[in-house]
DRENMI-993943 format. One record per residue (C-alpha): residue number from 1; residue in three letters; x, y, z negated. Coordinates in steps of 0.2 Angstrom, whole numbers, plus 5000, padded with zeros to 4 digits. Layout:
# DRENMI-993943
<rec><n>NUM</n><res>ALA</res><east>X</east><north>Y</north><up>Z</up></rec>
...
END
This chain:
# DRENMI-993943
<rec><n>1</n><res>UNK</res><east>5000</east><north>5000</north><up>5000</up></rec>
<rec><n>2</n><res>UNK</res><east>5013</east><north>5011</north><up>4998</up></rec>
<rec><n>3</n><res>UNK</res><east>5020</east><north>5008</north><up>5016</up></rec>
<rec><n>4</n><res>UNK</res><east>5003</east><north>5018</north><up>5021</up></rec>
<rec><n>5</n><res>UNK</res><east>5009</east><north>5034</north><up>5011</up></rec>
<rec><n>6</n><res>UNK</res><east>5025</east><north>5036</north><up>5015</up></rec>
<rec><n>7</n><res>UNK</res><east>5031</east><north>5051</north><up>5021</up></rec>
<rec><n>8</n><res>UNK</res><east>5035</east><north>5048</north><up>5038</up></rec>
<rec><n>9</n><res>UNK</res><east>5017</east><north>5041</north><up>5041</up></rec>
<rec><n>10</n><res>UNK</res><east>5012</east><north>5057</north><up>5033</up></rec>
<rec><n>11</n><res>UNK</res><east>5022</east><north>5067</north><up>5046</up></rec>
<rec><n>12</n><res>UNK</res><east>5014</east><north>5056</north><up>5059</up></rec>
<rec><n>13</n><res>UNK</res><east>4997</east><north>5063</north><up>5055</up></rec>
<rec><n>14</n><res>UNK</res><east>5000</east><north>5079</north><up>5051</up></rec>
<rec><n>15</n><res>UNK</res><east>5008</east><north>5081</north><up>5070</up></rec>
<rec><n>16</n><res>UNK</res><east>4994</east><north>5075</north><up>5077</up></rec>
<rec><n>17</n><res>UNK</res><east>4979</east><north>5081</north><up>5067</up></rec>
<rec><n>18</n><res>UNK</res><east>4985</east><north>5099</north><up>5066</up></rec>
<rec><n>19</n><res>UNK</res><east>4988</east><north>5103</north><up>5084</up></rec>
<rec><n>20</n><res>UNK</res><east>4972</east><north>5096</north><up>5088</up></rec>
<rec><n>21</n><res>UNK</res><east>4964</east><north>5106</north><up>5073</up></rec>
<rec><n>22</n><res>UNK</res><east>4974</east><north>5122</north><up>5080</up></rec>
<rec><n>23</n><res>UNK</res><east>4967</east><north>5119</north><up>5099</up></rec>
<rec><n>24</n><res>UNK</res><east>4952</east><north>5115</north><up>5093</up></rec>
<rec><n>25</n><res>UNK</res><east>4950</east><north>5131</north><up>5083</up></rec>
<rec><n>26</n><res>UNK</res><east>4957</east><north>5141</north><up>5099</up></rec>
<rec><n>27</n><res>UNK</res><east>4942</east><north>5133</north><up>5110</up></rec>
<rec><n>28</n><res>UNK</res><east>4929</east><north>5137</north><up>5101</up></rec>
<rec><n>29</n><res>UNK</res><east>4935</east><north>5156</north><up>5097</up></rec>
<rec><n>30</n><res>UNK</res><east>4936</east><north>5156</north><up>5116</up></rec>
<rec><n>31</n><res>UNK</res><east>4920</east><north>5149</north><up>5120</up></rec>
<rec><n>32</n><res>UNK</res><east>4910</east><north>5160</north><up>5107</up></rec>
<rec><n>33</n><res>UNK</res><east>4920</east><north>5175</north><up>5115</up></rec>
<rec><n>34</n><res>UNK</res><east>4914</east><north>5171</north><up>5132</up></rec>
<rec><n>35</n><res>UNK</res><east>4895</east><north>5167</north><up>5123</up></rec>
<rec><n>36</n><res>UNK</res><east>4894</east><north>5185</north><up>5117</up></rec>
<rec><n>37</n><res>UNK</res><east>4901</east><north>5193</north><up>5130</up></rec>
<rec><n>38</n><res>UNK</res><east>4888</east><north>5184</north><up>5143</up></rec>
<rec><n>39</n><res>UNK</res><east>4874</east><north>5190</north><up>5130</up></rec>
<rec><n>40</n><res>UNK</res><east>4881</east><north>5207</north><up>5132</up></rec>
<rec><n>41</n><res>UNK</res><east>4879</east><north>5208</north><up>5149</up></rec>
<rec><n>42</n><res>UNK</res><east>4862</east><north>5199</north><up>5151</up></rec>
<rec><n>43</n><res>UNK</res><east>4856</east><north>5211</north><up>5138</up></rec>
<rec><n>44</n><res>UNK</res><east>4863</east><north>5227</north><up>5148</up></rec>
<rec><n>45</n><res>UNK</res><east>4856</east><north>5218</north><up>5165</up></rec>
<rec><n>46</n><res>UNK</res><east>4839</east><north>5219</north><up>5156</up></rec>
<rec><n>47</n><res>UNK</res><east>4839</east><north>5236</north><up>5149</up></rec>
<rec><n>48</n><res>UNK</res><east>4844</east><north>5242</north><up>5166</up></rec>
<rec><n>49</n><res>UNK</res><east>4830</east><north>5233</north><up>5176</up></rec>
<rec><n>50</n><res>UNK</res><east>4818</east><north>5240</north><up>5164</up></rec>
<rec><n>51</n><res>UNK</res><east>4826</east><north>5259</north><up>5167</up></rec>
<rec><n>52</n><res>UNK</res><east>4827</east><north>5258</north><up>5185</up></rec>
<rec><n>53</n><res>UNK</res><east>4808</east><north>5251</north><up>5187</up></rec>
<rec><n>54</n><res>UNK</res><east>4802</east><north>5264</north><up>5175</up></rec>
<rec><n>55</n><res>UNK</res><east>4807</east><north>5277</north><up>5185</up></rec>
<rec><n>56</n><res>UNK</res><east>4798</east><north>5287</north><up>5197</up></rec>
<rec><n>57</n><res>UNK</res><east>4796</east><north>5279</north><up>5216</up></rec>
END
């Protein structure tokens, strides 16, 4: 039991879970990023729409 402890298995997982936890972190910053900015833009698309057919022909 102790084999499964020791510090180079330790090592071992903490390469692989951390950069995986890192790029992980990273993807979803960039996908909510990309979210809010789409929401951005459909919201101005609407407001726009709305002042231009308000307007006088």
């Amino acid at each position: 039991m102790t084999e499964l402890f020791s510090i180079d298995n330790v090592i071992k997982v903490l390469t692989t879970f951390i950069p995986s936890f890192l790029v992980a972190v990273i993807t979803i910053w960039i996908a909510r990023k990309q979210f809010y900015s789409n929401k951005w833009w459909e919201t101005k698309a609407t407001k726009y729409s709305k002042l231009v057919e308000s307007l006088p022909h």
